[in-house]
N, C-alpha and C positions, 0 to 999 in steps of 0.2 A: 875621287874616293869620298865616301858620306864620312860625317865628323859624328867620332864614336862617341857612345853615349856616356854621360857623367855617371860619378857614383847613383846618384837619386833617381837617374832615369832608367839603371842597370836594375830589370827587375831581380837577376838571379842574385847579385850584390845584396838588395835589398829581402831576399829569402834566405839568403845565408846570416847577416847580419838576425834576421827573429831569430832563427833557429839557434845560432849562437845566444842569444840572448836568452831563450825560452830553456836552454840545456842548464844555462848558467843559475836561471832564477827560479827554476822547477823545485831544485834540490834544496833553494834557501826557504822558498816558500812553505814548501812542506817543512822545516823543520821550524821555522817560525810558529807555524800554525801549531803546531805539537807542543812547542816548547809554554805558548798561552796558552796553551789548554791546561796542559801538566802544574804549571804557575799558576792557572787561576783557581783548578782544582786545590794544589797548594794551599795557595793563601787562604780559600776558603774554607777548608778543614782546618787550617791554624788559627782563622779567625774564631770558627764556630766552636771549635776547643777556650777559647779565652772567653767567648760568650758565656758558657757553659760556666766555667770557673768564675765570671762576676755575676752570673744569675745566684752560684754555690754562694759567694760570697755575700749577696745584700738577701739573701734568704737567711745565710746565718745570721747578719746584722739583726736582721727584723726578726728571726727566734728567739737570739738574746736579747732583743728590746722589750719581748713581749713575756719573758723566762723573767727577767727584772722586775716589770711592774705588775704578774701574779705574788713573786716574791713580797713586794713591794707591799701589795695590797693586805697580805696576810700579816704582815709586820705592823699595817696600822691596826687592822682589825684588833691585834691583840695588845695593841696601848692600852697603860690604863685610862685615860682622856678617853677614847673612843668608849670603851664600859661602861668609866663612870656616864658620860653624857647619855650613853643610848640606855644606861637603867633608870636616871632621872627621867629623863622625857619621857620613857613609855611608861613608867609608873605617874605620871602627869596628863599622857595625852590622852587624849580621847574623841573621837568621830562629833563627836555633839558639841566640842568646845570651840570657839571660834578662834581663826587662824592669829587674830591678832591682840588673845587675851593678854593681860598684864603678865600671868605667871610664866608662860610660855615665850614670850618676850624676852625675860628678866633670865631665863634658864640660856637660851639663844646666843643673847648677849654676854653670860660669863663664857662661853664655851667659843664662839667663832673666832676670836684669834688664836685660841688652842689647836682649832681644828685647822685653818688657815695656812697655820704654818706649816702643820703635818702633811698636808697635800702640797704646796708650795716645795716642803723640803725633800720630798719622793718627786718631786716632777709632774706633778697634777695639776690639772685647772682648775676644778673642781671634786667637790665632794657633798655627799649625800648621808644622812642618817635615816633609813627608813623602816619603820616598824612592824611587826610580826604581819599587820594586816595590810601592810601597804602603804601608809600612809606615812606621805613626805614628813618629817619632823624638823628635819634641819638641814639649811644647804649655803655652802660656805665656799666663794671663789669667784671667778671675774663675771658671771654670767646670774642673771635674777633666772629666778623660777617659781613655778606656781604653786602651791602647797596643797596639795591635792594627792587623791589617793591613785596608787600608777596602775591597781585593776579592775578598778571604775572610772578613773576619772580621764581629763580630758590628753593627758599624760599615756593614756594605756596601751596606745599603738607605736610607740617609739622604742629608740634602742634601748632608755633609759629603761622603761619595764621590763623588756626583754631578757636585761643582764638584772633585777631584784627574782625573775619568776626560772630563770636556770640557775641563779643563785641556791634561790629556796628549793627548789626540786633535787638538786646535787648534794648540796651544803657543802658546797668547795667552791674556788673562788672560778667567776664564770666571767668570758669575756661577750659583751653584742655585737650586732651586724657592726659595717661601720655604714653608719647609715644619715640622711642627712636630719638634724635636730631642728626643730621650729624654735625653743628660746633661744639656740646657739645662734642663727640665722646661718648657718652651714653644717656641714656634714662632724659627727660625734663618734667616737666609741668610750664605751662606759666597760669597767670589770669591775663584777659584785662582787665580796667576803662576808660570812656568816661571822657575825658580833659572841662569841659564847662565853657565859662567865659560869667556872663549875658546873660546865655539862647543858647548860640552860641557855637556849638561842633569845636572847635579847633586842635581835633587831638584824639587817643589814645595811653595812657601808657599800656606797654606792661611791666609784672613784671615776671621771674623767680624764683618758689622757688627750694628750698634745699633740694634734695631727703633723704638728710641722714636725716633730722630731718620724715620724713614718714620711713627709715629704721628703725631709731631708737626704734618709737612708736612699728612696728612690731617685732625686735628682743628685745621683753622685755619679757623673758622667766619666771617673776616668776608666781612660781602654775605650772609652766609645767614641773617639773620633768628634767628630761634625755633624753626626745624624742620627748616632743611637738615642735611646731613650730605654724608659725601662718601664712597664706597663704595670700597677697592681689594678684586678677587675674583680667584682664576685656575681654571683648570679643572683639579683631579686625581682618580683614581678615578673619569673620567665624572660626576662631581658638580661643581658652582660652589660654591666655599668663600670666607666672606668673609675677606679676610688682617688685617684693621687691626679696631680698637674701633669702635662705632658709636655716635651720638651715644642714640638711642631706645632701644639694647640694647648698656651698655658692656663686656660677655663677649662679645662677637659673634665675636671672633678665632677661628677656627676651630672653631667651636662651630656657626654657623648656615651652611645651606645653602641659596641659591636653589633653588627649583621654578621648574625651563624651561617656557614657556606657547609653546616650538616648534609641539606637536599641537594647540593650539589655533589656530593661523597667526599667532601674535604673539610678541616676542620682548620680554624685559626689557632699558631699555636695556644694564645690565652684559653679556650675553648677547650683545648686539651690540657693545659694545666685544670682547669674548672673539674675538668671528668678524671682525677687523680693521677695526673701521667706526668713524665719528668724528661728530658730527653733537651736536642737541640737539630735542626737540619735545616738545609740549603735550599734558596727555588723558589721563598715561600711571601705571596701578597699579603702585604700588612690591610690595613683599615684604610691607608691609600693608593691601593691599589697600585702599590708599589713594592718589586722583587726587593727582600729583606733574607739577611740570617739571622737567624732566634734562636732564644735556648730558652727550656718552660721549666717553671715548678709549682708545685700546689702544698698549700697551709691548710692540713686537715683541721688544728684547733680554732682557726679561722675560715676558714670554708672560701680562701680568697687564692688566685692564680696568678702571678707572675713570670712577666714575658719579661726577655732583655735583647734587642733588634736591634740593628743597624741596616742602614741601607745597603744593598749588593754592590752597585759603583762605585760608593766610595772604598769597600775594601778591594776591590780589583783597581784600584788608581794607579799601584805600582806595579802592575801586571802591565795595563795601557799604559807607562810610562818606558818599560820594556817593549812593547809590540812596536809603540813609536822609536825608540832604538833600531830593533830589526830593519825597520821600513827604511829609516834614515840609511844604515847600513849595504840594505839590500838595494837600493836607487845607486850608491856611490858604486858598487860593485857594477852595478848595472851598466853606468858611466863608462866604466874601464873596460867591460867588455865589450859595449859598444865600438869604443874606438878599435881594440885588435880588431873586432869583427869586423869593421869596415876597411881596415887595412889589408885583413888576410882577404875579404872577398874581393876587395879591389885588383889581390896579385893573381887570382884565382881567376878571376869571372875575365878579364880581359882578350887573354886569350879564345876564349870558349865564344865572345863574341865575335873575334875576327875569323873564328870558324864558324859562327852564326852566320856572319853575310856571306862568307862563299857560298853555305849551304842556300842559302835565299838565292842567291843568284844563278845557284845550278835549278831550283826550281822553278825560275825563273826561264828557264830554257835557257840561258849562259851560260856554255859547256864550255867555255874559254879561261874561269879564273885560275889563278896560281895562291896558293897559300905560303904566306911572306917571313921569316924569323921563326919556325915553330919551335918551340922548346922543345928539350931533351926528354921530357914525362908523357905520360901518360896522352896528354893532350895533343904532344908533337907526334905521338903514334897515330891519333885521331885524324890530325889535320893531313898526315899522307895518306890514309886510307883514304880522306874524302877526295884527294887529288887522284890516286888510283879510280877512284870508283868516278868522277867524273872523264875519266879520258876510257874507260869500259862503257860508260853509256854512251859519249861522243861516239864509239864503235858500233855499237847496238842501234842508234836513233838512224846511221847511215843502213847499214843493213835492212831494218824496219823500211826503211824510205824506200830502197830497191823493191822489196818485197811488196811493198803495198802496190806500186805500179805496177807490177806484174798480173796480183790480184783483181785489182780494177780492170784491165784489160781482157783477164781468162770469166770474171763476173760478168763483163758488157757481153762477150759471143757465147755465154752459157745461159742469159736468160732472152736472147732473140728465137735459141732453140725451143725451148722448154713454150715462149710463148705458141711456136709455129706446131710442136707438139699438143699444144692446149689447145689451139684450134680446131686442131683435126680430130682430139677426142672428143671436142664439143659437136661437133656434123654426128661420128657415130654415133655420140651419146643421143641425140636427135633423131635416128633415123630407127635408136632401138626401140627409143621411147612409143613411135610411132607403131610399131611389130608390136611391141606391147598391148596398146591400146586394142588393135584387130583382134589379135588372139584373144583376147579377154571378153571383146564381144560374143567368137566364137565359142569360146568356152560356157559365155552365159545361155546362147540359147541351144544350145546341145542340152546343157545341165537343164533346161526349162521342156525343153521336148523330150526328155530321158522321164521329168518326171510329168509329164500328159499321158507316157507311156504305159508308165506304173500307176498312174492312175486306171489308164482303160482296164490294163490288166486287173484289179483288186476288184472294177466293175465286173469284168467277164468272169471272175471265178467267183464273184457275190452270184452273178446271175446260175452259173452248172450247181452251185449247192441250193439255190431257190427249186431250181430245174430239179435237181435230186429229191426234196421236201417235196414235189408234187408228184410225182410217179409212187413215192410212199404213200401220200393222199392220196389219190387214185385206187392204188391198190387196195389202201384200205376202205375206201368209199364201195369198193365193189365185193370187198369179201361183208360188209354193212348191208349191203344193197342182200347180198345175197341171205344173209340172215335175216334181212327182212320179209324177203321171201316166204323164208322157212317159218318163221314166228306167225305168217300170217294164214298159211296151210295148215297151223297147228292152231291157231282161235276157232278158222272156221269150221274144223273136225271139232272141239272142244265144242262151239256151238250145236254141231249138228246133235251132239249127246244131249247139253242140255233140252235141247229140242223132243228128244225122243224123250230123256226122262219128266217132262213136262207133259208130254201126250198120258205114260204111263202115271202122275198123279192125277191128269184129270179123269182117265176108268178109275181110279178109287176112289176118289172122289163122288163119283159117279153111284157106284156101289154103296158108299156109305148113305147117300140120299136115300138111295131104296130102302136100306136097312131102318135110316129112321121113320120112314113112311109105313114100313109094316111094326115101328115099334110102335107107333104111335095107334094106329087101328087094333093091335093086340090091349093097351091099355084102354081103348074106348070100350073093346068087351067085356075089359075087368072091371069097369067100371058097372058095366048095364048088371052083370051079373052078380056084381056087391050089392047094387039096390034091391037086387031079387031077394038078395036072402037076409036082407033089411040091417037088424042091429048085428046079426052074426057078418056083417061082412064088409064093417065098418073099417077095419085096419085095409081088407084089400082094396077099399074107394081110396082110401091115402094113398097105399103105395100106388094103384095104379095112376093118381094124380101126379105124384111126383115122376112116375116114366113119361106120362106125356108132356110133365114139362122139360125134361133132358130131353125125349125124341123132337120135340119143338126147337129149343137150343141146338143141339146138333146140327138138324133140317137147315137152320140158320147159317151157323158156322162153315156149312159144308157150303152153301150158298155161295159166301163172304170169299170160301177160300176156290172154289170156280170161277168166279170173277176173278179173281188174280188171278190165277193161273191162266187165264185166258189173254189179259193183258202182257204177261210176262210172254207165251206165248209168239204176240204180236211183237214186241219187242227183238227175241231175238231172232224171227224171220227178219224185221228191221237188220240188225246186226250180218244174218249170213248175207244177204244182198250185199251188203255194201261192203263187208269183207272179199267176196263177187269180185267186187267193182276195184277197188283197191289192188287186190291180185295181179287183174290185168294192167293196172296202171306200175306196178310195182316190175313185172316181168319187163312192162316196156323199154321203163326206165335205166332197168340192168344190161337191157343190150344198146339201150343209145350211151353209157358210160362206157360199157364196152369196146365200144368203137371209138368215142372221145378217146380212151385212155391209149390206145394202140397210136392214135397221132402225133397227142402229146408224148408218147415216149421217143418218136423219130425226131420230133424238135429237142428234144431234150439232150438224145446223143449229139448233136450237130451242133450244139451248144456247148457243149461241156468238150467237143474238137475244139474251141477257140482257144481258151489260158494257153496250152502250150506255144500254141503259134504266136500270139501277144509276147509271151515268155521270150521268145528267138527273137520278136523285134527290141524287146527291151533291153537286153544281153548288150545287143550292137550299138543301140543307142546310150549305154552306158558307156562302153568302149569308147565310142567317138567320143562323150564327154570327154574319158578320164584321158584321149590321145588330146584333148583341147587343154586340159588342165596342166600336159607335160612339156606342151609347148608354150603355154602362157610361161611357169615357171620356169623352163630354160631361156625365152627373151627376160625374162625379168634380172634373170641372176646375169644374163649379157649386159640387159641396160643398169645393174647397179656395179660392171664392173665396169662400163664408160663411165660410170657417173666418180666411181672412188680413184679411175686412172686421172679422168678431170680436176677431180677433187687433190689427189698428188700433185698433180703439176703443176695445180694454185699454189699450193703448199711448197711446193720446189720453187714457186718463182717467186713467191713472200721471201723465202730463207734467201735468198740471190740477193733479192733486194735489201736486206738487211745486211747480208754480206758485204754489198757494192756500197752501203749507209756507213757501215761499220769502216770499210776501209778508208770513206772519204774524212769520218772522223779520226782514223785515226792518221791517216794525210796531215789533218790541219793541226792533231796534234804534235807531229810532231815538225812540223811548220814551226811550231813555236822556238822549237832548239834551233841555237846559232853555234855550229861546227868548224 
């Protein structure tokens, strides 16, 4: 017997044991995952709340720092020291006096440790006296300066002018940029106060503070861990400049400039303190491109933005400090379900494998195992079915085995028939083929003489209607013939008149001659007779001159028209002759068509007996075709029923054959079963 397989090589051990394991760590997993979420959300709302609250609070700081020395500033203004000096000196000074006269010296030096202490004792570094027009008078504290005028001179772009020209435009005390100083050699903010003694502006005080006490407010780290800081920035030159030291980069003071992420539709928070907004939220990349929470404010009397950020990891450390919990948690559990699950599938799977190799070994074609100890469950129902169902097929494979040698045996004398049948429908199929072939000859020249047939025939009834079109012609040739006749008995009567009336112009003709012959003799005696009777008979020699010249014309005329008439004459005797002659050519001609036509009319009936009798041969010879064309088709549909009984019997002895395949297959399969 083979040696059962270990827990490790038991795959179903092994799929029990995940799925136990994936049931157990589905449920911790997900609420792990929920419970960081919830906690980091958590923390970060609680953090961004306390951001919030120390932004509130070094905004107050620096309110009240900057609420103090306006205060501050207005309490020196109105010393009297600060009065009296700024009425001395401006009633002393003057644009045209030089910086380092005796008097202005000597004024300088009673008053600078008066002034000194005054700014010293408020928290000033410096202090300034400057007059109605500008011009530095006196300046008193750790830093030298130039004494020049701050809206001409070389002073006039600094914060230091800045806070004397919103001084003087307000007349309240004004704070500058904070911006960076050239004599301080760093960054300055200066608050002016209006000097006034009894209503009368005297000058302004120009005060200095102390940047470290605004560093200090912002490097006050507590609540901010390991990575907060606290940003003040303001916006000048179109650039975000940071103002204070920063905790990551302690030169930062004027040195580093924000990049606005406006074009990209996002704004840093500083950015948004800058554009008047207050707020704090989560998500958000600082200037290192690094996830921070922030909280913003903005200083409208300072025109400056404060950020208070911390890094995001560090406030979720004790979130990742719980996730690392879970994990640790969720592995030990893991541990413990591991082991059940390898025990429970061990008590599970064992069985199911010793009914795994029977199974194998019935498939196997060994119809012979016994299934050994089956438990009481489910499985020990299993492993007797497979013992029933193996001693049911041991029944079945013997049976099958009977069966198939019987098949094989009634397959071998079923297809020696089928083939001695295939033979014999292959000869008939041969011998139709051959029928076929004859008849289809006969069919073609039947159908080829049927249509010689009907050819002759379309000729012999072309020919009785040509035959018909000349007995028409004929007849009309002769009813022609005979008008011709007629038409030419009727010119030569119509001649013979002319004739006669051509005789009758020439007697009148004739007559008219004479008549002019005796006209003409009547006017020669009228004439003789006019000269007789001399001048009396001068009108009758005219007229009878003019009768003998019409009987002259006439005589002529008549002349002219005897000659033609005699030619004409000549002419249509020409005409009757040969009209004459014509006649008898014309009778002749009527009776030899005459006679033609009578012959051609007996060819013509004798011709026109053909079509019918052509008709009777064509009839028959259509016949014959179509008795050819019924016999082609019925060899045809005989040689395509050899040919589809042929075609079955292939087919019967392919299916045999496949039969006789099939059983030997399944012979060998069941060869493989040991009963």
């Amino acid at each position: 017997m083979a040696q059962r397989p270990t827990i490790m090589q038991n795959r179903l051990a092994i799929q029990m044991v995940i799925w136990f394991a994936a049931i157990s760590l589905f449920p911790l997993t997900i609420a792990t995952f929920f419970n960081y979420q919830n906690a980091a959300r958590t923390v970060e709302r609680q953090v961004s709340e306390n951001l919030w609250a120390i932004a509130q609070r070094q905004s107050n700081s620096l309110r009240n720092l900057f609420q103090n020395k306006e205060q501050f500033a207005s309490i020196i203004a109105l010393t009297p020291e600060i009065t009296q000096a700024a009425s001395l000196l401006g009633s002393v000074y003057d644009a045209e006096v030089k910086r380092n006269s005796a008097e202005l010296d000597s004024i300088r030096a009673s008053f600078e440790p008066v002034l000194k202490g005054l700014a010293y004792q408020y928290g000033f570094t410096q202090l300034y006296l400057v007059s109605n027009a500008g011009d530095i008078m006196i300046s008193v504290g750790k830093n030298s300066v130039i004494y020049s005028n701050l809206l001409t001179g070389p002073l006039s772009q600094t914060p230091l002018a800045q806070a004397f020209q919103d001084t003087s435009m307000l007349m309240s005390p004004q704070f500058s940029d904070f911006a960076l100083f050239a004599p301080n050699n760093g960054p300055a903010i200066f608050i002016g106060a209006p000097i006034l003694e009894e209503g009368r502006l005297k000058g302004m005080l120009i005060l200095q503070l102390d940047p470290s006490k605004i560093y200090r407010i912002a490097e006050n780290y507590n609540g901010l861990g390991e990575t907060g800081e606290t940003i003040l920035a303001s916006e000048q030159g179109g650039r975000i400049v940071a103002l204070n030291p920063l905790r990551h980069i302690p030169d930062a003071a004027f040195n580093i400039f924000f990049k606005s992420k406006s074009s990209a539709g996002q704004l840093l928070p500083i950015e948004k303190a800058l554009r008047g907004q207050s707020g704090y939220g989560e998500d958000i990349v600082d200037y290192r491109e690094k996830k921070v929470l922030a909280a913003w404010e903005y200083f409208p009397k300072l025109r400056w933005g404060l950020e208070v950020k911390i890094d995001r990891d560090e406030t979720l450390v004790p979130v990742v400090e719980l996730r690392q919990l879970s994990i640790f948690i969720g592995l030990g559990t893991l541990i413990v379900v591991l082991a059940a699950a390898i025990l429970a599938a061990g008590t599970i799977s064992q069985p199911i494998i010793a009914l795994t190799e029977v199974a194998s070994r019935i498939a196997r074609g060994d119809l012979t195992p016994h299934v050994e100890r089956a438990p009481s469950n489910e499985i020990g129902v299993l492993a007797r079915a497979i013992e029933t169902m193996a001693r049911n097929l041991k029944s079945l494979v013997n049976q099958v085995k009977n069966s198939s040698t019987q098949v094989a045996d009634f397959t071998q004398d079923l297809s020696q028939a089928v083939r001695e049948q295939s033979d014999a429908a292959q000869q008939y199929g041969g011998a139709a083929l051959e029928i076929t072939a004859s008849a289809k000859e006969i069919s073609v020249t039947a159908k080829d003489l049927a249509g010689t047939m009907q050819e002759v025939n379309e000729v012999a009834q072309d020919t009785a209607l040509l035959a018909e079109s000349g007995i028409d012609g004929l007849q009309i040739m002769e009813a022609s013939m005979g008008e011709l006749a007629d038409a030419n008995s009727s010119v030569s009567a119509q001649l013979a008149v002319i004739q006669k009336k051509a005789a009758d112009i020439s007697f009148i003709i004739t007559t008219m001659t004479k008549v002019a012959d005796q006209t003409n003799l009547l006017s020669l005696n009228a004439a003789i007779e006019a000269r007789k009777a001399k001048e009396y008979g001068t009108g009758f020699r005219v007229v009878a001159k003019e009768i003998r010249r019409l009987a002259d014309q006439t005589a002529g005329s008549s002349l002219e028209i005897e000659s033609m008439i005699g030619e004409m004459l000549g002419a249509v005797q020409t005409g009757v002759n040969a009209m004459k002659h014509l006649s008898q050519k014309v009778e002749y001609s009527v009776d030899e068509i005459t006679t033609v036509s009578s012959h051609l009319a007996n060819v013509i009936q004798q011709v026109q007996g053909l079509p019918p009798r052509f008709e009777m041969v064509l009839q028959g010879m259509q016949s014959q075709a179509d008795g050819a064309d019924q016999i082609k088709e019925a060899i045809n549909r005989l040689s395509n029923s050899a040919q589809q009984t042929v075609t079955s019997l292939k087919n019967t002895s392919n299916q045999i054959d496949k039969l006789r395949n099939t059983t030997k297959s399944l012979q060998g399969e069941i060869s493989r079963f040991h009963t």
